[in-house]
PyMOL commands that place a pseudoatom at each C-alpha (Angstrom):
pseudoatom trace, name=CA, resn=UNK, resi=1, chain=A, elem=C, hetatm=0, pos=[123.407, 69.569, 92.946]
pseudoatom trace, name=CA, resn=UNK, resi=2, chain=A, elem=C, hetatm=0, pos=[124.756, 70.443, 89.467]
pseudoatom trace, name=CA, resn=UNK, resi=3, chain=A, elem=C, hetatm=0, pos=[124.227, 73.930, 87.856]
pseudoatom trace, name=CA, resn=UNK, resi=4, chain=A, elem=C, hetatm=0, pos=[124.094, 74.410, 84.165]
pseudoatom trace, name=CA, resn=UNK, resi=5, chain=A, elem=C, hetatm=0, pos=[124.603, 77.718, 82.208]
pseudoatom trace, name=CA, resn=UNK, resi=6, chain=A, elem=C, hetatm=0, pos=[122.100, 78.452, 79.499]
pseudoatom trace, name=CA, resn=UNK, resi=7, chain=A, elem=C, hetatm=0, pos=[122.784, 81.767, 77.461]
pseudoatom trace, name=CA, resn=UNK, resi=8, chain=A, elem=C, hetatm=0, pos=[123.187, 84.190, 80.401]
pseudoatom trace, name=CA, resn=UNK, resi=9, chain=A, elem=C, hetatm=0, pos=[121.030, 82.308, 83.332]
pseudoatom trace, name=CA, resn=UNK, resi=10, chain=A, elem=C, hetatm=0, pos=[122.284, 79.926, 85.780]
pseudoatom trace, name=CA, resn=UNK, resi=11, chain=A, elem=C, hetatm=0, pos=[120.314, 76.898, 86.315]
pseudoatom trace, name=CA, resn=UNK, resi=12, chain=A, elem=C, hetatm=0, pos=[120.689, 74.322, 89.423]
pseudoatom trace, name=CA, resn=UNK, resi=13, chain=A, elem=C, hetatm=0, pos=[119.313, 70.474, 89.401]
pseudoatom trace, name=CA, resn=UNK, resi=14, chain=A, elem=C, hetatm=0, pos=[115.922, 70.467, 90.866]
pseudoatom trace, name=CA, resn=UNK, resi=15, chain=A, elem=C, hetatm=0, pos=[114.389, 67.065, 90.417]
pseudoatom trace, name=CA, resn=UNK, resi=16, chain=A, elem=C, hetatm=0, pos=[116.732, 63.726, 88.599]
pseudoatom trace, name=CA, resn=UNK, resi=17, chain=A, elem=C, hetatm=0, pos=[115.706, 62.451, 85.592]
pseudoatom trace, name=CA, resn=UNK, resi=18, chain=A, elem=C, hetatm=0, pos=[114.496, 59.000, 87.742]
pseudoatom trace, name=CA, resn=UNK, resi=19, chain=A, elem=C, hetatm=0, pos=[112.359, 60.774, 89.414]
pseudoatom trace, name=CA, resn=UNK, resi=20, chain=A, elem=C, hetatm=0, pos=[110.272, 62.293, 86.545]
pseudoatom trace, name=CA, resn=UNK, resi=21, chain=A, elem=C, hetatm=0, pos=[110.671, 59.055, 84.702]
pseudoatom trace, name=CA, resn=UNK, resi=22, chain=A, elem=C, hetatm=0, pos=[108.994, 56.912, 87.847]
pseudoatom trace, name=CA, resn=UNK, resi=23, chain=A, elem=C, hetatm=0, pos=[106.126, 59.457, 87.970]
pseudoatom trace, name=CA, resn=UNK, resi=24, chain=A, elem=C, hetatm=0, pos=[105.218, 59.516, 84.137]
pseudoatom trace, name=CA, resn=UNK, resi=25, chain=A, elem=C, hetatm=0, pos=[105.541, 55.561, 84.865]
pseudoatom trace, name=CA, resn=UNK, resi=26, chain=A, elem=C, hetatm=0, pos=[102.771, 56.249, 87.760]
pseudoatom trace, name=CA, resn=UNK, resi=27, chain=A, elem=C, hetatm=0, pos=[100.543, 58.162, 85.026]
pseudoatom trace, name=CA, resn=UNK, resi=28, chain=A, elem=C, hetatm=0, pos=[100.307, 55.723, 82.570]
pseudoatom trace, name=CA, resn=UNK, resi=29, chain=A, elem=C, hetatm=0, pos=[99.333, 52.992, 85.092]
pseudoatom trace, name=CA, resn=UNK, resi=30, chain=A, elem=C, hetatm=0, pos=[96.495, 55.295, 86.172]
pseudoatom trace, name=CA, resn=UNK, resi=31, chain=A, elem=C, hetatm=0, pos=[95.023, 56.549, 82.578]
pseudoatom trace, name=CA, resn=UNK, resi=32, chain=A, elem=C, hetatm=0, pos=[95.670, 52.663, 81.168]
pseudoatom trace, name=CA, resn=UNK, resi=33, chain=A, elem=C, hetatm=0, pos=[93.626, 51.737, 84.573]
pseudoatom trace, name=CA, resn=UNK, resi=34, chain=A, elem=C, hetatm=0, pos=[90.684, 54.711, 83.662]
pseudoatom trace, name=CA, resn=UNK, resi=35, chain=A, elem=C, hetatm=0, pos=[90.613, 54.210, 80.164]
pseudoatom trace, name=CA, resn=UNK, resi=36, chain=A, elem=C, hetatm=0, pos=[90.320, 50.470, 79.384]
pseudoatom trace, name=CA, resn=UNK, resi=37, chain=A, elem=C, hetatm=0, pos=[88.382, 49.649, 76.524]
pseudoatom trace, name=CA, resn=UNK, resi=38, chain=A, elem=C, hetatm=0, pos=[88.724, 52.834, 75.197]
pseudoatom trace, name=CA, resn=UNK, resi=39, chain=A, elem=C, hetatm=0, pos=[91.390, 54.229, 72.221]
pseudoatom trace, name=CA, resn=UNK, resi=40, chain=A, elem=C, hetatm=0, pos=[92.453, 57.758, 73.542]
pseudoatom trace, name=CA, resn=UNK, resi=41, chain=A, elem=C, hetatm=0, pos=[94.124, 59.938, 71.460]
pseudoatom trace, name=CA, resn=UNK, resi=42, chain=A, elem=C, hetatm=0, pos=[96.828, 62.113, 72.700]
pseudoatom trace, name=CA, resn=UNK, resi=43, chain=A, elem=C, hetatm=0, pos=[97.216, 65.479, 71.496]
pseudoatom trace, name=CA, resn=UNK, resi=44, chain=A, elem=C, hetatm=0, pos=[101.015, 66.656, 72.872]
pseudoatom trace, name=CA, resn=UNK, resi=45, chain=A, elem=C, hetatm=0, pos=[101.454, 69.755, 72.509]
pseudoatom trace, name=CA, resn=UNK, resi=46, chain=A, elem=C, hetatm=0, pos=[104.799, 70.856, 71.143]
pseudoatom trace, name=CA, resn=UNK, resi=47, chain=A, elem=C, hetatm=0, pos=[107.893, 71.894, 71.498]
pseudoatom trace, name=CA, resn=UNK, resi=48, chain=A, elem=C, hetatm=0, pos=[107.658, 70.951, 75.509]
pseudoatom trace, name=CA, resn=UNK, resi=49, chain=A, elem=C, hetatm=0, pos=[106.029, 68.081, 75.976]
pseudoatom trace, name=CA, resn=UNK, resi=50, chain=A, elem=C, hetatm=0, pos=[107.304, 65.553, 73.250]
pseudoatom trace, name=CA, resn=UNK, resi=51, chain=A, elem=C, hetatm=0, pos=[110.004, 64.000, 75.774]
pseudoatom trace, name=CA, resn=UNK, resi=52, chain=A, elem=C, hetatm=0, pos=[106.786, 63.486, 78.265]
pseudoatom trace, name=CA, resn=UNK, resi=53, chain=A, elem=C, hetatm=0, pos=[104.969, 62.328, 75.892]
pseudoatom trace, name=CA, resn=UNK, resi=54, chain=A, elem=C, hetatm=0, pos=[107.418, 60.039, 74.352]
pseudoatom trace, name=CA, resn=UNK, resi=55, chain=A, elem=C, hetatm=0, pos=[107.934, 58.293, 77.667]
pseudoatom trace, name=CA, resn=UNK, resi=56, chain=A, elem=C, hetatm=0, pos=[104.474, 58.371, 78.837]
pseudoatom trace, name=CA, resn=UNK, resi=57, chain=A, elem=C, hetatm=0, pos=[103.431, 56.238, 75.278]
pseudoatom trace, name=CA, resn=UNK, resi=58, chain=A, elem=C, hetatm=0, pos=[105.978, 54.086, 76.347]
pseudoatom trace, name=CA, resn=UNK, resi=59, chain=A, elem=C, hetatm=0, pos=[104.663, 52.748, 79.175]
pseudoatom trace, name=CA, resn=UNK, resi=60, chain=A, elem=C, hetatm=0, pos=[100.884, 52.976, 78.057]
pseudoatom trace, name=CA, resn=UNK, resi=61, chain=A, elem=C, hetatm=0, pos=[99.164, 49.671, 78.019]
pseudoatom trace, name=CA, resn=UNK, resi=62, chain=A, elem=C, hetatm=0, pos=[96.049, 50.176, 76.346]
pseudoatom trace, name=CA, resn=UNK, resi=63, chain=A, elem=C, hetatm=0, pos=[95.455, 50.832, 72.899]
pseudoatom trace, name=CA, resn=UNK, resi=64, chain=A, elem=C, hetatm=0, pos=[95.897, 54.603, 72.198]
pseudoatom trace, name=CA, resn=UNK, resi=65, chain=A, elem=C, hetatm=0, pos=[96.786, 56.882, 69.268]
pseudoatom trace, name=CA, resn=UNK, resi=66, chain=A, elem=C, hetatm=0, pos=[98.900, 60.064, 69.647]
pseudoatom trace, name=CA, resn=UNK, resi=67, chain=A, elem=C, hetatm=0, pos=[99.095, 63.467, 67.543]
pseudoatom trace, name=CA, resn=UNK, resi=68, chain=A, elem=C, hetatm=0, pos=[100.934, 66.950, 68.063]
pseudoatom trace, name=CA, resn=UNK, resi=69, chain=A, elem=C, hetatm=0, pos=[99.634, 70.927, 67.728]
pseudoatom trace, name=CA, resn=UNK, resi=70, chain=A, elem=C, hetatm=0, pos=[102.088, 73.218, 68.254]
pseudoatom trace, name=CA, resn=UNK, resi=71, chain=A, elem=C, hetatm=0, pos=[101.262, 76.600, 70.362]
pseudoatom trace, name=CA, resn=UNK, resi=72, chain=A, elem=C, hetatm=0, pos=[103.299, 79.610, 71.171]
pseudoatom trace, name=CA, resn=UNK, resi=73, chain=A, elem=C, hetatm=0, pos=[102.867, 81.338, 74.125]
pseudoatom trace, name=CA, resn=UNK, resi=74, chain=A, elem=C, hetatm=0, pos=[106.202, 82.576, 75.247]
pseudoatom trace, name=CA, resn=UNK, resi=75, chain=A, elem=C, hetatm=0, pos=[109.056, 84.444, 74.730]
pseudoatom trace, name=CA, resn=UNK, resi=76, chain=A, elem=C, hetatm=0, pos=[112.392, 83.972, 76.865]
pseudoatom trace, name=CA, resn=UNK, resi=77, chain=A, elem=C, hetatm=0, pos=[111.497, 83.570, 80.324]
pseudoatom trace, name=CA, resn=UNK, resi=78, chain=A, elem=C, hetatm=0, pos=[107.776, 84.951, 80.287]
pseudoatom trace, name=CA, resn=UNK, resi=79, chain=A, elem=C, hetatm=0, pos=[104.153, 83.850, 78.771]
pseudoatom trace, name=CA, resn=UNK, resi=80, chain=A, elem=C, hetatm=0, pos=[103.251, 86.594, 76.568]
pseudoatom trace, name=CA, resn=UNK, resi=81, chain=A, elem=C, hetatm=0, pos=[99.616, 86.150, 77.387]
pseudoatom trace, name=CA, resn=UNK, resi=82, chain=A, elem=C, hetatm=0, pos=[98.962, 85.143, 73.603]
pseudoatom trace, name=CA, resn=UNK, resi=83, chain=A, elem=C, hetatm=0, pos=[98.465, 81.962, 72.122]
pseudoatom trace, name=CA, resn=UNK, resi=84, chain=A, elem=C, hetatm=0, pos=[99.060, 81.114, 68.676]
pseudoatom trace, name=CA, resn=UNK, resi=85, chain=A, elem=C, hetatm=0, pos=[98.238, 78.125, 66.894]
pseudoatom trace, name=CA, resn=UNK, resi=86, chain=A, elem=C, hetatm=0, pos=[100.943, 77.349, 64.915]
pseudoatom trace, name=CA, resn=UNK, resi=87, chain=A, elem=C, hetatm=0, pos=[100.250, 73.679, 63.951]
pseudoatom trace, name=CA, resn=UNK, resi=88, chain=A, elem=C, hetatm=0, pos=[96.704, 72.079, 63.908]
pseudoatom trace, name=CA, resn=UNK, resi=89, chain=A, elem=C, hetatm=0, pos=[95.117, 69.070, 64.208]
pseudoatom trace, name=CA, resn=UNK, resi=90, chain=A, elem=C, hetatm=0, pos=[94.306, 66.591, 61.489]
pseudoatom trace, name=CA, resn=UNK, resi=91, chain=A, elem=C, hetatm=0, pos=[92.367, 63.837, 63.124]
pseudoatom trace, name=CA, resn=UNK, resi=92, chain=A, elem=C, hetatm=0, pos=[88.573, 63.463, 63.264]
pseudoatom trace, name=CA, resn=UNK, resi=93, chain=A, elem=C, hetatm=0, pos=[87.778, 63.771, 66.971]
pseudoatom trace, name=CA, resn=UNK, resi=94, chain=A, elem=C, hetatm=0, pos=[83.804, 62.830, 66.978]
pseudoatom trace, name=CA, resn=UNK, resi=95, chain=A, elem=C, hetatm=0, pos=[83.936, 60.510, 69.684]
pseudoatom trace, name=CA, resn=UNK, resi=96, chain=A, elem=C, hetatm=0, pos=[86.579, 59.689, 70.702]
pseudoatom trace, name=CA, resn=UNK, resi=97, chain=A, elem=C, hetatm=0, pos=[88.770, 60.427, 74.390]
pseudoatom trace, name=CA, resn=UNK, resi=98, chain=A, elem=C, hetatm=0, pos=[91.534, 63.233, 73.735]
pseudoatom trace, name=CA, resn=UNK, resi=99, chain=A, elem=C, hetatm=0, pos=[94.046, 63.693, 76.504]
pseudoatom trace, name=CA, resn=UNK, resi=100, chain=A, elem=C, hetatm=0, pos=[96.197, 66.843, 76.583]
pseudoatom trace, name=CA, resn=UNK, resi=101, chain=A, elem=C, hetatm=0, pos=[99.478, 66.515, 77.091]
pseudoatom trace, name=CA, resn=UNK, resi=102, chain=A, elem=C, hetatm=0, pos=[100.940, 69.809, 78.308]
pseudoatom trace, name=CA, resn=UNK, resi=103, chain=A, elem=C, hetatm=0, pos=[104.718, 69.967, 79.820]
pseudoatom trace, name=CA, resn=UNK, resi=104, chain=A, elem=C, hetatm=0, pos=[103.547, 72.292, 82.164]
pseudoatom trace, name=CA, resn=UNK, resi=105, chain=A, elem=C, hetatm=0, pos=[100.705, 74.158, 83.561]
pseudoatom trace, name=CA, resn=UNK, resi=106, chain=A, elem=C, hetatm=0, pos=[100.697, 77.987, 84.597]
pseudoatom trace, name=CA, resn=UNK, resi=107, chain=A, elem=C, hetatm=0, pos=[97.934, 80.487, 83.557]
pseudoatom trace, name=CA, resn=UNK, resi=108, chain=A, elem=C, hetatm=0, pos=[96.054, 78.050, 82.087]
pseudoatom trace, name=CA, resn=UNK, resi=109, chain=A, elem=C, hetatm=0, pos=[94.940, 80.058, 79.347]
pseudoatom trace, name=CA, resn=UNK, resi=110, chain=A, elem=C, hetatm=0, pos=[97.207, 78.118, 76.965]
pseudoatom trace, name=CA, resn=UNK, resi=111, chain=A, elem=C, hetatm=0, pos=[95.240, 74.842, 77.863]
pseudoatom trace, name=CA, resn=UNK, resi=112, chain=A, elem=C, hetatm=0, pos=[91.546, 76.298, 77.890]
pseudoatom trace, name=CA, resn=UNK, resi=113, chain=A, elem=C, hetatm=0, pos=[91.669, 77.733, 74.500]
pseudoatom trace, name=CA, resn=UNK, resi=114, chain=A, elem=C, hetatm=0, pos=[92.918, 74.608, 73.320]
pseudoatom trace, name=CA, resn=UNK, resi=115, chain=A, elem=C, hetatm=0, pos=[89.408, 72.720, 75.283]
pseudoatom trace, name=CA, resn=UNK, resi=116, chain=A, elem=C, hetatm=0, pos=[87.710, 75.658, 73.535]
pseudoatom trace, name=CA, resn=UNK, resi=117, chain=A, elem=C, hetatm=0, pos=[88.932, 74.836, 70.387]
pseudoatom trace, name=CA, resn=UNK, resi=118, chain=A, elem=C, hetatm=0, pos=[88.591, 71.199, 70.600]
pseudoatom trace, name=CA, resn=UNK, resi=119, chain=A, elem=C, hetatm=0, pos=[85.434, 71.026, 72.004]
pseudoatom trace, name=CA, resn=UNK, resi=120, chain=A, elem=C, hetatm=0, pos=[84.532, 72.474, 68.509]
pseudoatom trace, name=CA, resn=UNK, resi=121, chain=A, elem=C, hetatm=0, pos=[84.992, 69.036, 66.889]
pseudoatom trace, name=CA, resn=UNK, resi=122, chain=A, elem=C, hetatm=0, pos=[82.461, 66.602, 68.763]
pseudoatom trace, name=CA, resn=UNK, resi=123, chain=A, elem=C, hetatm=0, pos=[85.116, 64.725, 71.080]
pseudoatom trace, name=CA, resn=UNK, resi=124, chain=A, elem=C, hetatm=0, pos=[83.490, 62.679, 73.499]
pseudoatom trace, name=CA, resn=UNK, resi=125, chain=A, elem=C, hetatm=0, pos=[85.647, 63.661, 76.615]
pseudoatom trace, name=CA, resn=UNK, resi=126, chain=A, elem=C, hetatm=0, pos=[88.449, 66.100, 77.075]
pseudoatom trace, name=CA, resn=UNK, resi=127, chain=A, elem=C, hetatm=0, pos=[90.833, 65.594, 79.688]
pseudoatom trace, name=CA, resn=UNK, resi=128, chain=A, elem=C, hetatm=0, pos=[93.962, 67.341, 80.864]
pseudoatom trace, name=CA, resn=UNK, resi=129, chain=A, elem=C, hetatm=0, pos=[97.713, 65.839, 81.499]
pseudoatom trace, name=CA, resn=UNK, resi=130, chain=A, elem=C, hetatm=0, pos=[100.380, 67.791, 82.590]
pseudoatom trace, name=CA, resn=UNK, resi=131, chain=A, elem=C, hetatm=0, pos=[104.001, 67.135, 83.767]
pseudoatom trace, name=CA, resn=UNK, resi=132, chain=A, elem=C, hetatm=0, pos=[104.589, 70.454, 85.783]
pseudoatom trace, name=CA, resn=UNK, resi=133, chain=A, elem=C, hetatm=0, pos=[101.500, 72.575, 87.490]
pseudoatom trace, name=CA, resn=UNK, resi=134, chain=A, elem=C, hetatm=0, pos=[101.982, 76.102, 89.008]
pseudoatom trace, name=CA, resn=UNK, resi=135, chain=A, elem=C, hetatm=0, pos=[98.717, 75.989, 91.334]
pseudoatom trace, name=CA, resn=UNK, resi=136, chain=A, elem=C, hetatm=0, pos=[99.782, 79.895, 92.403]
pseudoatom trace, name=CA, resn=UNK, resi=137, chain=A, elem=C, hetatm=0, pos=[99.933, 81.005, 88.713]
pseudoatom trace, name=CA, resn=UNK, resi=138, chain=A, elem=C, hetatm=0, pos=[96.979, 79.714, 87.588]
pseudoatom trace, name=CA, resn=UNK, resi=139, chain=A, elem=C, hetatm=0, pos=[94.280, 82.154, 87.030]
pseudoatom trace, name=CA, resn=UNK, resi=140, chain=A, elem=C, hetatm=0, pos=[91.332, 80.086, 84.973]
pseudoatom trace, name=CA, resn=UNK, resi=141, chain=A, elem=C, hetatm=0, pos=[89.026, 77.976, 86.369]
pseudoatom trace, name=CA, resn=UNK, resi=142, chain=A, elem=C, hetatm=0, pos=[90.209, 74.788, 84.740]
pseudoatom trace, name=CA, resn=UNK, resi=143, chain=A, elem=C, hetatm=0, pos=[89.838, 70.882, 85.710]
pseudoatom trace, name=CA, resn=UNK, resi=144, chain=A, elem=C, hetatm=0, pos=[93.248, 69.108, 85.501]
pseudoatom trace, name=CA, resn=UNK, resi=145, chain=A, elem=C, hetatm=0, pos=[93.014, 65.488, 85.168]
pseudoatom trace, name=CA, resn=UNK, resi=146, chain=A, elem=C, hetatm=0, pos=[96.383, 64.056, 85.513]
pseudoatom trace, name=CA, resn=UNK, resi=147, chain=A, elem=C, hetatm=0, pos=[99.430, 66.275, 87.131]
pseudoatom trace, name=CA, resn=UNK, resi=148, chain=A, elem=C, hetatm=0, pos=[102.731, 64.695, 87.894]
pseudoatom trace, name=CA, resn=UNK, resi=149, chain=A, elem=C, hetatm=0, pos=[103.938, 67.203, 89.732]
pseudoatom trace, name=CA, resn=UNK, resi=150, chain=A, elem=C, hetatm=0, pos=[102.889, 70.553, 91.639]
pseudoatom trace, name=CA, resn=UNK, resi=151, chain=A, elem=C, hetatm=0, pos=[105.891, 72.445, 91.949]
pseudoatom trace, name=CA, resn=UNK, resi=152, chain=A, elem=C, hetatm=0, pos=[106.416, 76.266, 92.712]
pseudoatom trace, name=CA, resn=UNK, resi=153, chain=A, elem=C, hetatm=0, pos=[106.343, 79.322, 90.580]
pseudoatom trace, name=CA, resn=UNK, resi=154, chain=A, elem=C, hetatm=0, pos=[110.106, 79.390, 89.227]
pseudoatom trace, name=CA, resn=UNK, resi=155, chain=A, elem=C, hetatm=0, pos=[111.589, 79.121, 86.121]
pseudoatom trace, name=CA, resn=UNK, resi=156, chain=A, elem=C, hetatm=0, pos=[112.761, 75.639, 84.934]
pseudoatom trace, name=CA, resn=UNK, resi=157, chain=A, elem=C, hetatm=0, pos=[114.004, 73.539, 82.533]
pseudoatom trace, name=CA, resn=UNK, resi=158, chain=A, elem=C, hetatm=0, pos=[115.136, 70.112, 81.184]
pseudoatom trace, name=CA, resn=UNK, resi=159, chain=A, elem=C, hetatm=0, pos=[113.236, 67.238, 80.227]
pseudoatom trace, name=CA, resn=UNK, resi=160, chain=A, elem=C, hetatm=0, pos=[111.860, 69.059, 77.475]
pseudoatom trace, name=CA, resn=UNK, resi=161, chain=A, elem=C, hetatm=0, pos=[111.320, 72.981, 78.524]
pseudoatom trace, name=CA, resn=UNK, resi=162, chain=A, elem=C, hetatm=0, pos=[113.425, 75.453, 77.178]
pseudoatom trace, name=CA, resn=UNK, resi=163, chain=A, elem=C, hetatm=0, pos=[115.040, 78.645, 77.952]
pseudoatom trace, name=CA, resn=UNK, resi=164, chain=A, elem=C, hetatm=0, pos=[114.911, 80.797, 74.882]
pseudoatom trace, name=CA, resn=UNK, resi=165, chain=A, elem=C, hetatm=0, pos=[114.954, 77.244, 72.436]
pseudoatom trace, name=CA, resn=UNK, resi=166, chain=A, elem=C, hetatm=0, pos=[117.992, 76.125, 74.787]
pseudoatom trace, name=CA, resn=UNK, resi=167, chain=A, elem=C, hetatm=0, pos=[117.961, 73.318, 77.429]
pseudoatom trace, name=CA, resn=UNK, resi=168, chain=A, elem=C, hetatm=0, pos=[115.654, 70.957, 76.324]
pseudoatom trace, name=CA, resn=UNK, resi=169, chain=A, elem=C, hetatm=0, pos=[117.444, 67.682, 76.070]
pseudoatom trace, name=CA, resn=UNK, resi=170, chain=A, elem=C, hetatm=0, pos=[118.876, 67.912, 79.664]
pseudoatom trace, name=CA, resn=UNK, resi=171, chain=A, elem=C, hetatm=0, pos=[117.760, 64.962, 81.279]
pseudoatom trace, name=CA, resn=UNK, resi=172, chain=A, elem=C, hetatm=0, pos=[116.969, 66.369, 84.456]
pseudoatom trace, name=CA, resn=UNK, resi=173, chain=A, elem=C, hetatm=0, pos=[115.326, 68.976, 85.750]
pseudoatom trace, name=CA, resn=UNK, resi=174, chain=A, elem=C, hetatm=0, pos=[116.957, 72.577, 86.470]
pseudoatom trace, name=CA, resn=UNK, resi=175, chain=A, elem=C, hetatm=0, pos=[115.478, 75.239, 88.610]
pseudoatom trace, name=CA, resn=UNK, resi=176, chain=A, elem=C, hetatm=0, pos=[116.430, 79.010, 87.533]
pseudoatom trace, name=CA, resn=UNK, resi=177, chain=A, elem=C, hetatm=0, pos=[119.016, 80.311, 89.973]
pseudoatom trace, name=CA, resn=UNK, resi=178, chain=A, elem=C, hetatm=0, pos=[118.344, 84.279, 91.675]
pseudoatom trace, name=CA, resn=UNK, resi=179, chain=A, elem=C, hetatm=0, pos=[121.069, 86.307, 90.682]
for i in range(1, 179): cmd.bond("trace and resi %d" % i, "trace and resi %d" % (i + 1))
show_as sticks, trace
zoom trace
């Protein structure tokens, strides 16, 4: 295992690159399988997710669209509870299949106001996607329709999740090491 230094944390390899890249593989099969015929649109949500979603598009095989909103919910290591919409959403959504795509999944909170908010705008469906899910932090009731991974309630980063704007372009993924 390799350990990376990130401002004043210690980080240690959790899960390679391959790994991720073989399960976002997995996800596209399945939504291309579920959603044939149709055009989703997928919203990523930003900063996070655009290395997800980048790969994910990759290996879609259906026709589908893709769009980003940006939301801020944290500072450093922790959620502040708050979500602020920082940049919207310019498509017409009557109709149509949206998919989420979240880097990860904690409170939930971040994700249901954004169903909330969508739901505003006549899509046909909603569903959820998510790289990372904390089942043990979660504390809405909230349908997730795609996970790639459960994993436990520690800090990470790589493959697109920060600590403090730092990290993101490390290919794999780093696990927060107790001091």
């Amino acid at each position: 295992m390799s350990r990376v230094t990130i401002k004043d944390k210690t980080f240690e390899t959790s899960m390679p690159e391959a790994q991720i890249k073989w399960r976002v593989k997995q996800l596209a099969q399945q939504i291309s399988s579920e959603l044939e015929g149709k055009n989703p649109l997928f919203l990523a949500v930003l900063n996070g997710a655009f290395i997800f979603a980048a790969d994910l598009m990759r290996e879609m095989t259906i026709p589908c669209e893709i769009s980003f909103v940006k939301l801020a919910s944290y500072q450093g290591t922790t959620s502040t509870g708050k979500i602020k919409e920082v940049m919207g959403i310019n498509e017409d959504l009557s109709g149509r299949t949206v998919i989420i795509l979240e880097d990860i999944v904690e409170t939930g909170l971040t994700i249901k106001q954004m169903i909330e908010s969508l739901g505003t705008r006549n899509p046909a469906e909603i569903k959820v996607c998510t790289l990372f899910f904390k089942p043990e932090k979660l504390n809405v009731d909230l349908k997730l329709d795609y996970v790639a991974f459960e994993i436990p309630n520690d800090f990470i980063l790589g493959y697109g999740l920060d600590y403090d704007q730092q990290g993101r372009g490390l290919k794999d993924l780093y696990t927060l090491v107790s001091e």
